[in-house]
C-alpha positions as CSV (number, residue, x, y, z in Angstrom):
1,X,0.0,0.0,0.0
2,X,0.9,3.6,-0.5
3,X,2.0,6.2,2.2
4,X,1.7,9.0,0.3
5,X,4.3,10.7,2.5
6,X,1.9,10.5,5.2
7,X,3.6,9.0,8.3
8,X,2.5,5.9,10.0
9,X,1.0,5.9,13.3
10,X,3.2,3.9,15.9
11,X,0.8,0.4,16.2
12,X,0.4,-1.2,19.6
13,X,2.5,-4.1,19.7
14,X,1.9,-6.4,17.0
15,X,0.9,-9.4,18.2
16,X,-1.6,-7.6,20.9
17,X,-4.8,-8.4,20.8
18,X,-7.8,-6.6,22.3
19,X,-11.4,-8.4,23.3
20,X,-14.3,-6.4,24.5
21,X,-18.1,-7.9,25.2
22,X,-20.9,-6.5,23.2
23,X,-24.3,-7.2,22.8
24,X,-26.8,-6.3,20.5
25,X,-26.8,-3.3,17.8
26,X,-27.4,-0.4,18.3
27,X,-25.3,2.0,16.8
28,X,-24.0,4.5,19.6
29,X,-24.1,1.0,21.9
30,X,-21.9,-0.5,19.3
31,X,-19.7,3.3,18.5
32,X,-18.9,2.6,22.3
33,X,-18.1,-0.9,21.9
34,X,-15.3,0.1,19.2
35,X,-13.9,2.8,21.2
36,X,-13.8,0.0,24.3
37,X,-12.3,-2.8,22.2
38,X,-9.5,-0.3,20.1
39,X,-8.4,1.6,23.6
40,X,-5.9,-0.8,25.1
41,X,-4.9,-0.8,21.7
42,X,-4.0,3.0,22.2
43,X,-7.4,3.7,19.8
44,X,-8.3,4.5,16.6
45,X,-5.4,6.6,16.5
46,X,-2.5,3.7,16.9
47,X,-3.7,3.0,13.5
48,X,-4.7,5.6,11.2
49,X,-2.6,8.9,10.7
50,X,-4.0,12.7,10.2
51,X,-4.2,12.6,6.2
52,X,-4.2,9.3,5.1
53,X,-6.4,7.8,3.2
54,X,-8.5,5.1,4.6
55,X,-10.3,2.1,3.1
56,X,-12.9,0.3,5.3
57,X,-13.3,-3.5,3.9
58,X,-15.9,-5.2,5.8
59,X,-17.3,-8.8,4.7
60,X,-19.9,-8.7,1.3
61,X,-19.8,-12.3,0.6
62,X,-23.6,-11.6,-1.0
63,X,-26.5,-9.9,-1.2
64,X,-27.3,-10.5,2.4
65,X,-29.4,-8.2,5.6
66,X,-27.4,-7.6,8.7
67,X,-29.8,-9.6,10.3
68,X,-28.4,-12.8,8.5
69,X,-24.8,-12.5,10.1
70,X,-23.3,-13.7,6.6
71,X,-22.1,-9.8,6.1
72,X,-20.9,-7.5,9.2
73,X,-23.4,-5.6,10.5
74,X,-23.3,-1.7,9.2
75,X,-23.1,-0.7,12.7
76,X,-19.9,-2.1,13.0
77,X,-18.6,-0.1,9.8
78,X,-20.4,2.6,10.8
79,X,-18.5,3.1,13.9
80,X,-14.9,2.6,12.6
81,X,-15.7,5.6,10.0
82,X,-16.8,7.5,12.6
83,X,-14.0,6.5,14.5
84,X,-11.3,7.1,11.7
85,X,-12.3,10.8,10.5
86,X,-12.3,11.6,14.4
87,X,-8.5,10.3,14.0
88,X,-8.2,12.7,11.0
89,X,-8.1,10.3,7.8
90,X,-8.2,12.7,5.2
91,X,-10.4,10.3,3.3
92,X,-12.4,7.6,4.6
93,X,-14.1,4.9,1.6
94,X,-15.7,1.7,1.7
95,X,-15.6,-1.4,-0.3
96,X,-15.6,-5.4,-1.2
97,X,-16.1,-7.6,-3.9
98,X,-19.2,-10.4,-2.9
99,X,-18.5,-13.7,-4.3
100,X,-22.0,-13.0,-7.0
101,X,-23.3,-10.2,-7.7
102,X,-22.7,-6.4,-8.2
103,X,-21.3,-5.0,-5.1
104,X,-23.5,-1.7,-5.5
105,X,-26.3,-3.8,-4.4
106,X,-25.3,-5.7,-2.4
107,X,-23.8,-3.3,-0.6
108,X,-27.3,-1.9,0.2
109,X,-29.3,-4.9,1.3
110,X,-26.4,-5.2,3.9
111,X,-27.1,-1.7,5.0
112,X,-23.9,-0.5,4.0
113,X,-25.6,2.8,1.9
114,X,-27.0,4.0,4.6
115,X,-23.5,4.4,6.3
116,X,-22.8,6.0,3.1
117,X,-25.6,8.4,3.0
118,X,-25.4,9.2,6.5
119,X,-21.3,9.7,6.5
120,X,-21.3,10.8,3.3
121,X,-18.5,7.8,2.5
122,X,-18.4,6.1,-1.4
123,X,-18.7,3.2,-1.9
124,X,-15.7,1.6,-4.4
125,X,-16.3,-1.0,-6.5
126,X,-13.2,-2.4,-6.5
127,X,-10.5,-2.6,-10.0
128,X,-7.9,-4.9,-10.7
129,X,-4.0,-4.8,-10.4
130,X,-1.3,-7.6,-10.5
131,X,0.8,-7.5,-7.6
132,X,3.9,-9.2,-7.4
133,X,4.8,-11.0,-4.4
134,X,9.0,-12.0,-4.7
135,X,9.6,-15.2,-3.0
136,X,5.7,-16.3,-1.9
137,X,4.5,-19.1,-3.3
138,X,2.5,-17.3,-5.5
139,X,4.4,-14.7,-7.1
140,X,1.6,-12.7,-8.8
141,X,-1.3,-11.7,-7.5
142,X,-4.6,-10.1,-8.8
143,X,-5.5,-7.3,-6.0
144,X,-8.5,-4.8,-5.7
145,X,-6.2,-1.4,-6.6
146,X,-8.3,0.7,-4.1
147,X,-7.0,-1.2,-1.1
148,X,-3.3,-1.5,-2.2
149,X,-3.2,2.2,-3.2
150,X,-4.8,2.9,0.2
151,X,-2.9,4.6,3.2
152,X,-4.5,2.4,5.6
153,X,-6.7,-0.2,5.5
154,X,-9.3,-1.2,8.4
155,X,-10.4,-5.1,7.7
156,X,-13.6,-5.0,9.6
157,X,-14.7,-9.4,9.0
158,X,-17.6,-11.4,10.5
159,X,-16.8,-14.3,12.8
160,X,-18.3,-17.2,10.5
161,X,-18.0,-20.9,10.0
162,X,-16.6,-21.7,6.5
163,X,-17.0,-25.1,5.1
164,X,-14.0,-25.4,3.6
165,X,-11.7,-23.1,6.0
166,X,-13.6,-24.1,8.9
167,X,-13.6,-20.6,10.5
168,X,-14.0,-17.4,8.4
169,X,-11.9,-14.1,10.7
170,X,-9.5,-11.9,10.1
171,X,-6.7,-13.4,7.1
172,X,-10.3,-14.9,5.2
173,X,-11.9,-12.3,5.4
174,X,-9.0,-10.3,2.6
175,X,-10.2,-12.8,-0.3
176,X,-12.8,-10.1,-0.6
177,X,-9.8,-8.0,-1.8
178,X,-9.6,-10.6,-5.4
179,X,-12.2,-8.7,-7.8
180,X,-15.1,-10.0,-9.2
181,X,-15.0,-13.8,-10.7
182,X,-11.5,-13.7,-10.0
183,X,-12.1,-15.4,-6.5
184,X,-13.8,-18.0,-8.6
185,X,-10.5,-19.0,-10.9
186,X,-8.6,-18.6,-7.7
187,X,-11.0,-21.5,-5.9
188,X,-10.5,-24.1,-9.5
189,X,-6.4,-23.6,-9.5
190,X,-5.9,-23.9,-5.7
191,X,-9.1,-25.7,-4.4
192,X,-7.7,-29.6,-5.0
193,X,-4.9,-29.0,-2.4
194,X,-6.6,-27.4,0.6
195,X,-3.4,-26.3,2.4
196,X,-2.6,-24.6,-0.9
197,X,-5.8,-22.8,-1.1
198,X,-4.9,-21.4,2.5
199,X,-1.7,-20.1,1.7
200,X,-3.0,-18.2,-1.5
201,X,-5.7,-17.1,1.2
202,X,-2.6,-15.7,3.2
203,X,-0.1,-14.3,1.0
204,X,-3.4,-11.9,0.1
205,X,-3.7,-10.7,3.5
206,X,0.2,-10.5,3.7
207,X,0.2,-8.7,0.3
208,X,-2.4,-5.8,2.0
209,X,-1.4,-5.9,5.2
210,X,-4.3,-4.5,7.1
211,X,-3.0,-1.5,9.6
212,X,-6.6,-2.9,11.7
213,X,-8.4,-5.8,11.9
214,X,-11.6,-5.3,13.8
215,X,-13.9,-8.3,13.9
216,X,-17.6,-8.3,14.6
217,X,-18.7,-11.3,16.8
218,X,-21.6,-9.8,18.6
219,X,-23.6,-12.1,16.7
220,X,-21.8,-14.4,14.6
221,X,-22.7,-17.7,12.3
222,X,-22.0,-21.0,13.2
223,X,-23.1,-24.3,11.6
224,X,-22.8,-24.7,8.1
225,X,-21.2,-21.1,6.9
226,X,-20.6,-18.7,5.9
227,X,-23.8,-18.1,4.1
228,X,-26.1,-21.1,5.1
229,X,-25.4,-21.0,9.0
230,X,-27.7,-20.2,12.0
231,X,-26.9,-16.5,13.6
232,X,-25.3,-16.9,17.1
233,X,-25.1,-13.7,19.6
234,X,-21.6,-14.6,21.0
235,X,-21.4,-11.0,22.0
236,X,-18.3,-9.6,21.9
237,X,-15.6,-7.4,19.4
238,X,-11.8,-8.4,18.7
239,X,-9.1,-6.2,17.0
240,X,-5.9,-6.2,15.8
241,X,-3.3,-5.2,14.4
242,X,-1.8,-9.0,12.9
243,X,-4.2,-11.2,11.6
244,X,-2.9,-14.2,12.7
245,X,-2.7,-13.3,16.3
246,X,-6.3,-11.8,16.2
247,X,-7.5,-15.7,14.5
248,X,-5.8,-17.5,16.9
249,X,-6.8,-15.6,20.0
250,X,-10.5,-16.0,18.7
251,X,-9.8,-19.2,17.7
252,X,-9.3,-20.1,21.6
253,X,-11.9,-18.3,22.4
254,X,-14.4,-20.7,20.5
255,X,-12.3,-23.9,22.2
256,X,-11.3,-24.8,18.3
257,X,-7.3,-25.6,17.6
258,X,-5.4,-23.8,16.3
259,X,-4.0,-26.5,14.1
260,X,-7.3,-27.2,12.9
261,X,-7.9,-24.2,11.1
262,X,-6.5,-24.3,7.3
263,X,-5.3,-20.5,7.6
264,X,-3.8,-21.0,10.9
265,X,-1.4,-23.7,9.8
266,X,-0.7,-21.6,6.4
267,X,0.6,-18.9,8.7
268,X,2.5,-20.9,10.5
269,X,4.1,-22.9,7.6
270,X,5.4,-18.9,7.0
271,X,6.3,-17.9,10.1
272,X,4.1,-16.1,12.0
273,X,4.0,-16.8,15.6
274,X,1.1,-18.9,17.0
275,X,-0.7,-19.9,18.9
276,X,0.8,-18.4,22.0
277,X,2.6,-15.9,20.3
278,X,-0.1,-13.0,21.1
279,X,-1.0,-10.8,24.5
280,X,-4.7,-10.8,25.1
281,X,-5.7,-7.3,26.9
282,X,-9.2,-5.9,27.4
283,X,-11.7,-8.6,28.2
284,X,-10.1,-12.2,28.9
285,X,-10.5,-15.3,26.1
286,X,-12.8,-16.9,28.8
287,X,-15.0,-14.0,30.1
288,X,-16.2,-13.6,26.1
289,X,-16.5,-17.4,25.4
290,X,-19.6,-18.1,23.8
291,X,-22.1,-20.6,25.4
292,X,-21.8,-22.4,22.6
293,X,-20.1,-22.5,19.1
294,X,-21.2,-25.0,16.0
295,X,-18.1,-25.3,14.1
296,X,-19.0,-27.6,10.2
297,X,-18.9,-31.1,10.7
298,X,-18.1,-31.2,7.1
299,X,-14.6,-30.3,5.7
300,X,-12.1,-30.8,3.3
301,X,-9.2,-32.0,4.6
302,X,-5.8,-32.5,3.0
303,X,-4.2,-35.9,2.4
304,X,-2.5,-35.7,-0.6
305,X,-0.7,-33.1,-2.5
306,X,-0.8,-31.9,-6.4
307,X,1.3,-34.5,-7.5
308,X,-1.5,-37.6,-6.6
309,X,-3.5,-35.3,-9.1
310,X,-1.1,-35.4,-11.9
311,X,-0.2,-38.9,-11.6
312,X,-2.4,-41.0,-10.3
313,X,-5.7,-38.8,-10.8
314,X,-8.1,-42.2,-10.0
315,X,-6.8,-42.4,-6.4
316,X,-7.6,-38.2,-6.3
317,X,-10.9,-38.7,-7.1
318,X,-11.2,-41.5,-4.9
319,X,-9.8,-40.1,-1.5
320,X,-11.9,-37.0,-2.4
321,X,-15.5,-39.2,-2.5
322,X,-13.8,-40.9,0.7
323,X,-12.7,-38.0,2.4
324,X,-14.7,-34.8,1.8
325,X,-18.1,-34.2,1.3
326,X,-20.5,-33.8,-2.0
327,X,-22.4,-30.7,-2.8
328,X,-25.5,-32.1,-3.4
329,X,-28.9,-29.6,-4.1
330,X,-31.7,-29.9,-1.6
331,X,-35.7,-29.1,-1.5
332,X,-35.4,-25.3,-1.2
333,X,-34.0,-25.2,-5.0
334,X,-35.6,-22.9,-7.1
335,X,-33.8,-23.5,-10.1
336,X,-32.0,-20.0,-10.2
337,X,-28.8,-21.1,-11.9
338,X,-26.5,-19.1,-9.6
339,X,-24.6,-22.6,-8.4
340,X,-24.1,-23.1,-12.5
341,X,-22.9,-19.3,-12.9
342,X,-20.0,-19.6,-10.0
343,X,-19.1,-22.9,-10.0
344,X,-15.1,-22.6,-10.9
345,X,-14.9,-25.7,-12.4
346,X,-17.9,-25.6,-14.6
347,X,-19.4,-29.1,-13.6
348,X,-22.9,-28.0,-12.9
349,X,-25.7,-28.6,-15.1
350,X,-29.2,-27.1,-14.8
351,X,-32.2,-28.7,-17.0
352,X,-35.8,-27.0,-17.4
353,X,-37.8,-29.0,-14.2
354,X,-34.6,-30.4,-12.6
355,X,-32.7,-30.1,-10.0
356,X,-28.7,-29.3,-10.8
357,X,-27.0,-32.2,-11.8
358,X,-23.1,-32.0,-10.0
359,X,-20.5,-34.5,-12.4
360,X,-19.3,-35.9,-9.3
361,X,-15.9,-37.1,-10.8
362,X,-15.0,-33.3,-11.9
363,X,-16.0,-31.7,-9.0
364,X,-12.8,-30.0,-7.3
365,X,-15.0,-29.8,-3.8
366,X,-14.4,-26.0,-3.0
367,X,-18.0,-25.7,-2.3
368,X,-18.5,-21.6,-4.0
369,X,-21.8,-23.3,-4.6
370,X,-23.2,-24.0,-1.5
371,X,-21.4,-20.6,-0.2
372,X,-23.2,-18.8,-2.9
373,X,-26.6,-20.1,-2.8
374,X,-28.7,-17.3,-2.0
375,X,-31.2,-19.7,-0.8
376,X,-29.4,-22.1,1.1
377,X,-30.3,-25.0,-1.0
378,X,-26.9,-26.5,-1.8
379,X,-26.4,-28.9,0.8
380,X,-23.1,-31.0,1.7
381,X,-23.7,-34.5,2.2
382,X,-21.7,-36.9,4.1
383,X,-18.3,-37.9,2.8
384,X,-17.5,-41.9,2.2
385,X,-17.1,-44.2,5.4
386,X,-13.1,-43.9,5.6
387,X,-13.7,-39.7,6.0
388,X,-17.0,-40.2,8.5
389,X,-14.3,-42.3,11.1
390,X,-11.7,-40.0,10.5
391,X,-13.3,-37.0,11.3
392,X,-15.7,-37.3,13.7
393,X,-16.4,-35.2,16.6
């Protein structure tokens, strides 16, 4: 990202990470929630410089309502404009790109125009530029300009489940920064190794380099995210300055290890320090622990590497019937065609009176279609007996 000569505020510590309850949303309740959560960190301030410019990226997977908890609540992004102008960002704008969709609309059934209207902040809709990354695993990337060309950005997620990534937080919650169908071609070249996919996943986040992440888990989504899921009030706000710290701190506070979260063990493979590695200040893990937490019993979990795919491609598809489970299209389908339009792999098939047809053999198992659904009618059924044993809870 740019500095445009604008100096950088001194940060807390980096691997600090602040927890603060919170119930319920109301905006001045939630303004003071922010303030609560960011002033251990040494608030708004620690983070965003007079002048700079500031992009707010909360979480647009879809043309979702706050009430949902698939998108963060408007409240929440409300608060940290609010919040940055009083640190004096000389321009505050807002922006993602949702998995389907245009982003102008989506944008308002999430509520996100009225913070726009009210604060008289644009929305972008984000443009492409390739980014190279020198010595990652992925040496070019395909970035949203507004956010790498921004001063600061404030990565505002929702706590979700994922189906694939298990938990969607703070480093998931960037994949919003790959434009348009671009997410989708990034899910069919990385989606057959899962570990893979997480590191792409990472070297994003690493690429933008959030100055904030402030997450919203006043009410969250568990079960079967991050679209599909039940809305949970676990009632509190993290934030952050690194990402990694910030997941693994809310990681504990959901009792889920750290090792079993894809992006976790990607950040780890690279370097950063966890779990352990971070302070906890504010509220403690166990004072905002929710009651209770449904994480996906469903997952894709990674046994073999690119190489089974090239070579012996039979025992690929086989350890993927075994081991993961099948998008398969339940009773609420109304035969919209949205699973056909973003599946990366092009292996859906929709016939007048039918319901989609999925070619099991060719399906890559990265599940955009069940994420996508706007009526929550791709299902994931069970994977084969070998997978069921393994990973049960």
């Amino acid at each position: 990202m740019s500095s445009g000569g604008i100096d950088i505020p001194p940060h807390a510590p980096l691997h600090t990470v602040s927890l603060a309850k919170a119930e319920g949303y109301d905006p001045n309740a939630v303004l003071d929630g922010v303030r609560q959560v960011l002033a251990p960190l040494g608030g708004m301030g620690a983070f965003v410089a007079p002048g700079q410019r500031v992009l707010l990226k909360p979480n647009l997977v879809m043309a979702k309502t706050p009430e949902s908890a698939a998108v963060t609540h408007w409240t929440v992004v409300r608060a940290a404009a609010i919040l940055a102008r009083e640190a004096g960002a000389g321009s505050v704008a807002m922006g993602d790109s949702p998995g389907h969709g245009a982003s102008p609309r989506a944008a308002k059934v999430a509520g996100f125009m009225r913070v726009s209207q009210e604060l008289d902040i644009p929305w972008v809709d984000f443009t492409p530029m390739q980014v190279a990354r020198p010595g990652s695993p992925f040496p070019v990337l395909e970035l949203a300009r507004e956010a790498m060309e921004a001063d600061a950005v404030i990565n505002l997620p929702k706590l979700k489940t994922h189906g694939q990534m298990l938990l969607t937080m703070a480093m998931k919650n960037m994949f919003g920064a790959v434009p348009g169908y671009r997410k989708l071609q990034w899910h069919y070249r990385a989606a057959h190794d899962a570990a893979r996919f997480a590191r792409m996943l990472y070297e994003i986040y690493k690429a933008i380099s959030p100055a904030l992440h402030l997450v919203d888990a006043i009410v969250s989504m568990d079960g079967m995210g991050p679209t599909g899921g039940q809305p949970n009030p676990t009632g509190f706000l993290a934030a952050g300055a690194d990402g990694a710290a910030v997941d693994a701190t809310i990681a504990r506070v959901l009792g889920v290890a750290a090792g079993d979260v894809p992006l976790l063990a990607a950040a780890r493979e690279a370097g950063d320090p966890w779990p352990g590695g971070q302070e906890v200040v504010g509220d403690s893990a166990e004072s905002v622990q929710p009651a209770r937490f449904e994480v996906p019993r469903l997952r894709t979990p990674v046994m073999h590497g690119p190489w089974v795919e090239r070579r012996m491609p039979w025992l690929a598809r086989w350890l993927r019937d075994q081991l993961s489970s099948m998008p398969k299209p339940g009773a609420g389908c109304v035969r919209c065609g949205v699973c056909r339009e973003v599946c990366p792999a092009k292996v859906i098939a929709c016939e007048p009176g039918a319901l989609p047809s999925i070619d099991r053999q060719r399906c890559i198992r990265c599940y955009c279609c069940h994420e996508l659904c706007p009526h929550q009618a791709m299902g994931l059924q069970k994977p084969g007996w070998i997978g069921r044993w393994l990973f049960r809870r």
